[in-house]
MISEZA-150665 format. One record per residue: residue number from 1; x negated, y, z negated of N, C-alpha, C, O in turn. Coordinates in nm, 4 decimals, padded with zeros to 6 digits. Layout:
// MISEZA-150665
(NUM (X Y Z) (X Y Z) (X Y Z) (X Y Z)),
...
***
This chain:
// MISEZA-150665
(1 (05.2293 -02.7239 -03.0728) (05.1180 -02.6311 -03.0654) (05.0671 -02.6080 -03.2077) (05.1341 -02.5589 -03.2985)),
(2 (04.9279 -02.6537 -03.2166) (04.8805 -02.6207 -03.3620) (04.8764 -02.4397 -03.3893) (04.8707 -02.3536 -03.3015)),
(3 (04.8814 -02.4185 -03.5445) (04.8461 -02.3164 -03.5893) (04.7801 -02.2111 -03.5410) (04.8169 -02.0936 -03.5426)),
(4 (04.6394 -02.2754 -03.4797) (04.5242 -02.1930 -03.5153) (04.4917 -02.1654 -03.3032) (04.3840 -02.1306 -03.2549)),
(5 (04.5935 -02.1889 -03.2403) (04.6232 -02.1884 -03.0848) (04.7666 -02.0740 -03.0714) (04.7893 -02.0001 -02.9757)),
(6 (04.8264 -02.0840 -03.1626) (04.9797 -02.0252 -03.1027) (04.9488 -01.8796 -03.1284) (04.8910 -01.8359 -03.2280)),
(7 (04.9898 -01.8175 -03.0369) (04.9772 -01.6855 -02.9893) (05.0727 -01.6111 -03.0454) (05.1805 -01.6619 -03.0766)),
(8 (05.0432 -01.4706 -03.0672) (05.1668 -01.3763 -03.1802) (05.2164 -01.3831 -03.0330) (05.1657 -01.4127 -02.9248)),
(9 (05.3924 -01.3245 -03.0974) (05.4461 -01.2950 -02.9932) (05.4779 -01.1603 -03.0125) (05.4137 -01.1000 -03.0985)),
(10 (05.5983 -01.0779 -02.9248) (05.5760 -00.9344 -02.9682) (05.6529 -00.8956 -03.1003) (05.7564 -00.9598 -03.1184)),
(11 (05.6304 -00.8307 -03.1663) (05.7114 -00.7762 -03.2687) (05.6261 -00.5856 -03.2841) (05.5863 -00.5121 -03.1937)),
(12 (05.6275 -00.5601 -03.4624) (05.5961 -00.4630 -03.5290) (05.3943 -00.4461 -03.4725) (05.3126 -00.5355 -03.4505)),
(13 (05.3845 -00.3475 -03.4689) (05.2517 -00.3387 -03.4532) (05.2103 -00.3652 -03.5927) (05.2924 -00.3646 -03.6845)),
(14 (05.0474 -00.3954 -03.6154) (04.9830 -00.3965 -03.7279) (04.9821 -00.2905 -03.7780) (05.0087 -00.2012 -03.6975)),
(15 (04.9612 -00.2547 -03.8870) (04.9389 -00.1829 -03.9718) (04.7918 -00.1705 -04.0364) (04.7255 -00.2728 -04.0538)),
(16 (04.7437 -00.0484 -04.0702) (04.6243 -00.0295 -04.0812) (04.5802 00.0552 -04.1796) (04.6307 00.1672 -04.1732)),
(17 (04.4854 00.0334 -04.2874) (04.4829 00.0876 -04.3736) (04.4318 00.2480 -04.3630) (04.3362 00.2753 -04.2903)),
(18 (04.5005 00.3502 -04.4389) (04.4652 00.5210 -04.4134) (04.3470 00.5448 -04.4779) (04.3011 00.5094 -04.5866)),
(19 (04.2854 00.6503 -04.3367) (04.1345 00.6475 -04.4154) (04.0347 00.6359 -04.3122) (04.0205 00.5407 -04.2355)),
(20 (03.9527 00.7640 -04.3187) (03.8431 00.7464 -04.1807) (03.7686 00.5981 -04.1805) (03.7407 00.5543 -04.2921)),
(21 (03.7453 00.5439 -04.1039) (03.6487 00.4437 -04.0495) (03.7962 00.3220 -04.0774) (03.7684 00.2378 -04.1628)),
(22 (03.8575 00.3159 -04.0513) (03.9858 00.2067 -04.1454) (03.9373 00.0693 -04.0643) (03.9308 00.0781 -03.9417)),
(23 (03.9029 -00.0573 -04.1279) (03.8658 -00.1745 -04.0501) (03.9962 -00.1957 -04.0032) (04.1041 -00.1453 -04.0342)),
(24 (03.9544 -00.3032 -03.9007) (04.0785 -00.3622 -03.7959) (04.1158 -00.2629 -03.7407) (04.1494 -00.3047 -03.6299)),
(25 (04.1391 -00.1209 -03.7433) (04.1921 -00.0197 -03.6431) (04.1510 -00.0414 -03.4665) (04.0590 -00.1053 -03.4155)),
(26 (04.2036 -00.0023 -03.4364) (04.2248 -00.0069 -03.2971) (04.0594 00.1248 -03.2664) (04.0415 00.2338 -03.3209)),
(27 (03.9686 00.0528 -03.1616) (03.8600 00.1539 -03.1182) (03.8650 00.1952 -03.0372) (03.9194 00.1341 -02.9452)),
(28 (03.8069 00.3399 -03.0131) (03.8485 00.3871 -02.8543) (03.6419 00.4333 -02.7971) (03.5498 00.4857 -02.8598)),
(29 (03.6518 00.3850 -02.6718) (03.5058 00.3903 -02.6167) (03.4701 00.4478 -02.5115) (03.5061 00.3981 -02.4048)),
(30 (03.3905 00.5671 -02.5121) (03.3872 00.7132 -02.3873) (03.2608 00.7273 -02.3762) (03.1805 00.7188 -02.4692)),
(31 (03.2289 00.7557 -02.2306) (03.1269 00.8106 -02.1750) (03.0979 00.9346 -02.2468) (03.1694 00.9707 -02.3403)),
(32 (02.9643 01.0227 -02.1949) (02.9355 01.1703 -02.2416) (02.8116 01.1971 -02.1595) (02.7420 01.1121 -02.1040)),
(33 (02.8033 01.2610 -02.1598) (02.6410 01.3347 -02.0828) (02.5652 01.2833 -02.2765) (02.6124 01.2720 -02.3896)),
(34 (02.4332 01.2682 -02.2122) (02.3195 01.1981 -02.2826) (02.2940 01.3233 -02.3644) (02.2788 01.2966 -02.4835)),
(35 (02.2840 01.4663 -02.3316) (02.2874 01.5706 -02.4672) (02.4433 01.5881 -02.5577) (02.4470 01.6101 -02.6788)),
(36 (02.5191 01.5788 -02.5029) (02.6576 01.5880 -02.6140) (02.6560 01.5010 -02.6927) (02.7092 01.5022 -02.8037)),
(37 (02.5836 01.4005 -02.6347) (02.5858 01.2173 -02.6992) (02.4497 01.2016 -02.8516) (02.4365 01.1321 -02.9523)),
(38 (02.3735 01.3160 -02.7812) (02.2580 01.3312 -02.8647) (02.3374 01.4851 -03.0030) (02.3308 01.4610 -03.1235)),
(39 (02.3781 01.5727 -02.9711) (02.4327 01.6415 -03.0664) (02.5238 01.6006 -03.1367) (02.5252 01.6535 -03.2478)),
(40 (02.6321 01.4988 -03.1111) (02.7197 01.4513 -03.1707) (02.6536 01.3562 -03.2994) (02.6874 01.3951 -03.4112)),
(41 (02.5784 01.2563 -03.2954) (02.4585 01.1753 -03.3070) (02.4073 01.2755 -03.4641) (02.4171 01.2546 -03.5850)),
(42 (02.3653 01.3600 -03.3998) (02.2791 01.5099 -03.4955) (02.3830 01.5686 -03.5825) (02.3361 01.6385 -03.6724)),
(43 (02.5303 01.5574 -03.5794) (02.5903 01.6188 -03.6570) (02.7177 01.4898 -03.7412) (02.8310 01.5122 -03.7838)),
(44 (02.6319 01.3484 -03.7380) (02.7391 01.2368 -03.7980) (02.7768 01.1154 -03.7063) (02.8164 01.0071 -03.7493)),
(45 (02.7679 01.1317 -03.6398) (02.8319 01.0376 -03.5280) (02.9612 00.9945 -03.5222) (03.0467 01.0830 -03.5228)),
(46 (02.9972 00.8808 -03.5168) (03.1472 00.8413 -03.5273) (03.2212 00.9406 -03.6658) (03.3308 00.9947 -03.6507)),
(47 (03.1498 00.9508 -03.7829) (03.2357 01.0119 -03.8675) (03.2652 01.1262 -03.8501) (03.3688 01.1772 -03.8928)),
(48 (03.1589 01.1966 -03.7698) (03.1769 01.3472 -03.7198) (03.2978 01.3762 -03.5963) (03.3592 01.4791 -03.5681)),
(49 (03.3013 01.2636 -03.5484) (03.3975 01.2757 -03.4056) (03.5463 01.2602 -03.4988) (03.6319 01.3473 -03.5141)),
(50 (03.5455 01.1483 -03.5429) (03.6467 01.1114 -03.6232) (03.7332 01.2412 -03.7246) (03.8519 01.2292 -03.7548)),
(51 (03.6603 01.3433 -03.7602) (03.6691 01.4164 -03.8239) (03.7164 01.5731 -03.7520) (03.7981 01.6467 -03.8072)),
(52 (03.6653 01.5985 -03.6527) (03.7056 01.6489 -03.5037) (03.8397 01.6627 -03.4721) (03.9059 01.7663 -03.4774)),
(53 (03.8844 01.5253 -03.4308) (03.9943 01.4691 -03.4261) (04.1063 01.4955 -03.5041) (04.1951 01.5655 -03.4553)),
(54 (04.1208 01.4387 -03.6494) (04.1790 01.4790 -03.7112) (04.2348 01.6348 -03.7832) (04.3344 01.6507 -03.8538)),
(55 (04.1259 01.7477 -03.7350) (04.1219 01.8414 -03.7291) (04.2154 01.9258 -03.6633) (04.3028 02.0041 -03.7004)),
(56 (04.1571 01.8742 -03.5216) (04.2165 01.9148 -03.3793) (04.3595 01.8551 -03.3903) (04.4487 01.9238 -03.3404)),
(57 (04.3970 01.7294 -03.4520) (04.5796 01.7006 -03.4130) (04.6257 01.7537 -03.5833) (04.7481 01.7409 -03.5811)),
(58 (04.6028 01.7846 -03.6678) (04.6084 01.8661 -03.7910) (04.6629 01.9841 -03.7323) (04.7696 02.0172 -03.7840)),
(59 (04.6176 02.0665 -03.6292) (04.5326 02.2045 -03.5624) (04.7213 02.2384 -03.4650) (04.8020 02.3314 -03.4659)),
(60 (04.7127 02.0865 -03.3878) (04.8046 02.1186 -03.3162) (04.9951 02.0844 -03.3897) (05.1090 02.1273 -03.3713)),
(61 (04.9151 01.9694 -03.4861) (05.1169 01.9540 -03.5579) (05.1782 02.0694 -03.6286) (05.2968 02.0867 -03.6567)),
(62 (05.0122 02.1913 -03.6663) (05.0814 02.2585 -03.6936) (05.1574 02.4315 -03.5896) (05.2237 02.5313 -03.6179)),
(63 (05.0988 02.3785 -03.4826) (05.1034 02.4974 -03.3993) (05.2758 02.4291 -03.3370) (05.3598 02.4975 -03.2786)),
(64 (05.2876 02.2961 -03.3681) (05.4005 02.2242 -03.2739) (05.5384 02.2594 -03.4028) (05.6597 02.2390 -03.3987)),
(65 (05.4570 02.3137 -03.4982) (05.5867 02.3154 -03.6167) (05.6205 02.1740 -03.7280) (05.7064 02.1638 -03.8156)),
(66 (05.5529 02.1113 -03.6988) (05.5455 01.9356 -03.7973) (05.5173 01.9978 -03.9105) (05.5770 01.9621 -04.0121)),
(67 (05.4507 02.0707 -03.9146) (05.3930 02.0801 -04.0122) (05.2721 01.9760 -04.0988) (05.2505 01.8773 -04.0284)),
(68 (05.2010 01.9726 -04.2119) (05.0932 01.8821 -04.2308) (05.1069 01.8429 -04.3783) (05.0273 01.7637 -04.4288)),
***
């Protein structure tokens, strides 16, 4: 089996560089009603959601005791 055909097999997940927008990261893709879709849009878009996010599990590691 050449090189550029042979399939990973399982091991370590990739690794991904830290840092909003990080290339190669894994994307995640959701419906919305057409006004949430339009305010989100109005306040950044992906960087604004992205930012949300990190907020919100920031929000909860520290309510879980992880601390940050």
């Amino acid at each position: 089996m050449s090189a550029t055909t042979e399939k990973r097999g399982p091991g370590r997940p990739r690794k991904y560089p830290v840092g909003a927008g990080t290339d190669g990261a894994p994307r995640i893709t959701l419906r919305m009603a057409p006004d949430l879709f339009e305010w989100v849009q109005e306040h950044g878009g992906a960087e604004f959601v992205r930012q949300v996010l990190q907020r919100e599990q920031d929000r909860m590691r520290r309510e879980a005791g992880e601390g940050v």
